[in-house]
C-alpha positions in Angstrom: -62.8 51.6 -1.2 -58.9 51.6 -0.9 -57.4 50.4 -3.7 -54.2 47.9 -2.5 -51.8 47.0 -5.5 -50.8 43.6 -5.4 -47.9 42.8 -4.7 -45.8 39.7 -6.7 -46.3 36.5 -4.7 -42.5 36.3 -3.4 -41.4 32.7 -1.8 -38.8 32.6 0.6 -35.0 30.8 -0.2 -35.3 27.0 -0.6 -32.7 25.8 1.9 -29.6 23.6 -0.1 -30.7 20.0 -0.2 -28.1 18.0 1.3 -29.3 15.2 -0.7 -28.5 15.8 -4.4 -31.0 12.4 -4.9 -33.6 10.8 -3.6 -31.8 8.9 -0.5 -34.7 7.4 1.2 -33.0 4.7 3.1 -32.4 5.1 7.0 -31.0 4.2 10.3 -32.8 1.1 10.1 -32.0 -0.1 6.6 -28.1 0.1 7.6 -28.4 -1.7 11.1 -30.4 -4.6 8.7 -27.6 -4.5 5.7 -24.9 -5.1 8.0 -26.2 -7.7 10.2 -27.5 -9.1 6.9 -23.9 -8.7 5.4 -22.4 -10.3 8.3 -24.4 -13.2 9.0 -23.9 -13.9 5.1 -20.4 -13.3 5.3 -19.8 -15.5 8.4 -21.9 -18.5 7.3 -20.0 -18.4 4.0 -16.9 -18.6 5.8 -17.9 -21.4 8.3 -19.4 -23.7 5.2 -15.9 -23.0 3.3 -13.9 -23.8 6.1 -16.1 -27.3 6.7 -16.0 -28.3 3.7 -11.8 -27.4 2.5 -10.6 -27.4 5.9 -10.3 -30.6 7.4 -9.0 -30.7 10.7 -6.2 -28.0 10.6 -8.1 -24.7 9.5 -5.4 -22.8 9.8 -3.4 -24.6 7.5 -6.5 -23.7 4.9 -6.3 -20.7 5.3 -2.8 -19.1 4.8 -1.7 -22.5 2.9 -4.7 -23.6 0.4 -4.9 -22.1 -2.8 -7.6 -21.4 -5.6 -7.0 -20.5 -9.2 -3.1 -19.8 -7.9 -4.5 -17.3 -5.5 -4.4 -17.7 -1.8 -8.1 -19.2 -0.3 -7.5 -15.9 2.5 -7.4 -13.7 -0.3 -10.5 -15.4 -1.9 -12.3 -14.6 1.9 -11.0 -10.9 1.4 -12.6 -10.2 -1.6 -15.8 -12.2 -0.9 -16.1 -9.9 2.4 -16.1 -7.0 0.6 -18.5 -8.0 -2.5 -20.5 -9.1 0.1 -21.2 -6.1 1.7 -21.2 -3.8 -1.4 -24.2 -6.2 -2.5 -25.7 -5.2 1.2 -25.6 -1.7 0.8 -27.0 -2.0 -3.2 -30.0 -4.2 -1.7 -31.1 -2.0 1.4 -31.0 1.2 -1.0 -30.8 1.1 -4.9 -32.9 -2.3 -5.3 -35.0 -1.7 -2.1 -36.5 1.6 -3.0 -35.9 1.5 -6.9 -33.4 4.1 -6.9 -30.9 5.1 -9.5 -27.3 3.8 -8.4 -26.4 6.8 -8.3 -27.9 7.7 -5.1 -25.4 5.8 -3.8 -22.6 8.6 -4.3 -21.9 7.9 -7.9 -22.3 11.4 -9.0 -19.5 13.3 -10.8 -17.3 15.8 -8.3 -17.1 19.0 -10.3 -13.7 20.5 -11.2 -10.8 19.7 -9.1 -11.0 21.4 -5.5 -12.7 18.0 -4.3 -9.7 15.7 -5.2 -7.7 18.8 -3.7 -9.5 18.4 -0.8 -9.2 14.2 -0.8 -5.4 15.0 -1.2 -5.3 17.7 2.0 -7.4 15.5 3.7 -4.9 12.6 3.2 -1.9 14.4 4.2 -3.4 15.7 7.1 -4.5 11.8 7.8 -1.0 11.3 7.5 0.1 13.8 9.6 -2.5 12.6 12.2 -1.5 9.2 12.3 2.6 10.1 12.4 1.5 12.1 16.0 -0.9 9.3 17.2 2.3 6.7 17.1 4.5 9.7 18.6 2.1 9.8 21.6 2.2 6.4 22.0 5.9 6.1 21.9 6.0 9.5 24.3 3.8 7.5 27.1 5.2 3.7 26.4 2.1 2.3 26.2 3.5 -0.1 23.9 -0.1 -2.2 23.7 -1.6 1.1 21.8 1.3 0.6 19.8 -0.3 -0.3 15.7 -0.4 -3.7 15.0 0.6 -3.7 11.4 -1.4 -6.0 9.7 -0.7 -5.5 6.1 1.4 -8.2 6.8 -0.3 -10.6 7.8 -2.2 -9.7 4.7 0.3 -10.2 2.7 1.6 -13.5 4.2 -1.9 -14.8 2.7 -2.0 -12.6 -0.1 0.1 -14.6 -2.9 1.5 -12.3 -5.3 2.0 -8.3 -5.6 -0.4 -7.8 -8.5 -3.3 -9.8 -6.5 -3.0 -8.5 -3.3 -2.9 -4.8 -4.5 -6.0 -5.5 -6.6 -8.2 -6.7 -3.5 -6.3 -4.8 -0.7 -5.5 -1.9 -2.6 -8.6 -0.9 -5.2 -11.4 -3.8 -4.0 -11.4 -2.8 -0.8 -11.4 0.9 -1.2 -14.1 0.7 -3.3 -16.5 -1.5 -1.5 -15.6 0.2 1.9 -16.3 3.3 0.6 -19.9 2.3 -1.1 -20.8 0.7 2.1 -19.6 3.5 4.8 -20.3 6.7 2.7 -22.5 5.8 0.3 -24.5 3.7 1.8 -23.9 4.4 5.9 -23.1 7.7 6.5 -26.0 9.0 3.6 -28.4 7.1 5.6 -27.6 7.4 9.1 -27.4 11.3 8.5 -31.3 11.4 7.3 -31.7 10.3 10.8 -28.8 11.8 13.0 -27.7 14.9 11.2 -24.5 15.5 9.5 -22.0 15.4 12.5 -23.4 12.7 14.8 -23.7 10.4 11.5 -19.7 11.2 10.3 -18.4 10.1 14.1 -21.1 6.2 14.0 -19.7 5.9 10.8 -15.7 6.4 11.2 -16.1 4.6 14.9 -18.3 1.6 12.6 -15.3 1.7 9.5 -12.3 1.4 12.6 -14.3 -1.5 14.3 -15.2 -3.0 11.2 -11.1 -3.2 10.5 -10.8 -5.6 13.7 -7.3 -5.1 14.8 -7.8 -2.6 18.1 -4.5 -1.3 18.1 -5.3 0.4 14.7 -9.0 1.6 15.7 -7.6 5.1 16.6 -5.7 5.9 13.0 -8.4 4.3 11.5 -11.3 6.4 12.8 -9.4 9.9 12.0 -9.5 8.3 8.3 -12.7 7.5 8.2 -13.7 11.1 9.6 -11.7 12.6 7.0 -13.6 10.4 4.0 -16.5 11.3 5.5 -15.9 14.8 5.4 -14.9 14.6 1.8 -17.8 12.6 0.9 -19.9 15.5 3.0 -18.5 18.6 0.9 -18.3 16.7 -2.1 -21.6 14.8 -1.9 -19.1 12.4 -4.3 -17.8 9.0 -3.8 -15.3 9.6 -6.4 -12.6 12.0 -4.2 -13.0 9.4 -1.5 -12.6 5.9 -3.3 -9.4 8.0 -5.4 -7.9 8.9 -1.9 -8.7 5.5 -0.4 -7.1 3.9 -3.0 -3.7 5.7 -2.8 -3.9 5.6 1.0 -3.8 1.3 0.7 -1.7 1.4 -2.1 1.3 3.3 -0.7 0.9 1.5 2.4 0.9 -2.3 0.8 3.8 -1.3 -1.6 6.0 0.3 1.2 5.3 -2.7 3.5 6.1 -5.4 0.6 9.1 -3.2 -0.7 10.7 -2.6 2.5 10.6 -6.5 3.4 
């Protein structure tokens, strides 16, 4: 009889976990929390308008007030509750899940808000050679539409406007496409495949076509900081500097 000396049980690497939490929402919870968030979003609008609008809905919208603040702004920030409550019911509250499966997690140290910042200046950077393009070729129907504003024809005063436009929105857009999109869609399509259907689904989601292109570079980039990061923190901080400079340089230079 050979005697065989046993060896210690060894167990090969664990692979990193590109999930910090349990994300168990998919493909299919996303498609149903936007149509869900639109429908709601939509009909809310429609009954609003019956009801205030009368005859002249235009007039309602950029004219008609509420509390001192503009009814459009009122829309504004109902759209975006409306689909941060989307995203919180076809993840957190569907599947019992701490919110913080929903990118909440503290970014360690400060290399991800260096990154948020270099990814913002080269979104910068991308959008200034985008419009020189554009200008290069003539094609003066590609040319941005700038609709901040339009925004803040309907907006009322500086203080309001920045708080939907400028820190509302961030937040809820980033909950909703990172948080909620891209960590689902990426269970399903992989890292890559799910950064591009979310970015192309953050540009549409922004309506104006003429912005789609600067829009989609931006929402790669958040993407890719929410990615390395696996933080919604870096992303939201970026976001919100990205609308703030924007609505204070259109409002200031008017």
């Amino acid at each position: 009889m050979v005697y065989r000396p046993q060896l210690p049980h060894s167990h090969p690497p664990r692979a990193r976990n590109p999930f910090p939490l349990d994300i168990r929402w998919d493909q299919r919870d996303v498609v149903l929390a936007l149509a869900a968030a639109l429908a709601i979003f939509i009909g809310s609008t429609l009954v609003l308008v019956l009801l205030f609008g009368g005859d002249d809905s235009d007039d309602f919208l950029s004219n008609s007030t509420f509390g001192g603040i503009p009814v459009a702004l009122w829309i504004v920030a109902m759209q975006q509750i409306i689909f941060v409550f989307a995203a919180w019911r076809f993840s957190v509250s569907k599947y019992r899940l701490d919110i913080r499966t929903l990118g909440f997690l503290r970014a360690e140290g400060r290399l991800p808000y260096l990154l948020a910042f270099g990814g913002w200046v080269i979104t910068l950077f991308a959008i200034a050679f985008w419009q020189l393009i554009i200008d290069s070729l003539g094609i003066d129907s590609l040319t941005p539409d700038n609709n901040v504003d339009e925004i803040i024809d309907f907006g009322g005063n500086f203080f309001t406007t920045l708080l939907v436009v400028g820190l509302l929105g961030p937040v809820a857009e980033e909950i909703f496409f990172r948080g909620f999109a891209l960590a689902g869609l990426r269970r399903r399509f992989g890292d890559r495949a799910a950064l591009i259907l979310t970015a192309a689904l953050f540009a549409v989601f922004h309506i104006e076509p003429t912005i789609y292109v600067p829009i989609f570079f931006f929402g790669i980039v958040l993407g890719w900081i929410y990615l390395k990061t696996n933080s919604l923190w870096p992303s939201i901080l970026i976001h919100v500097i990205h609308n703030t400079v924007i609505l204070s340089i259109t409002i200031f230079a008017e």
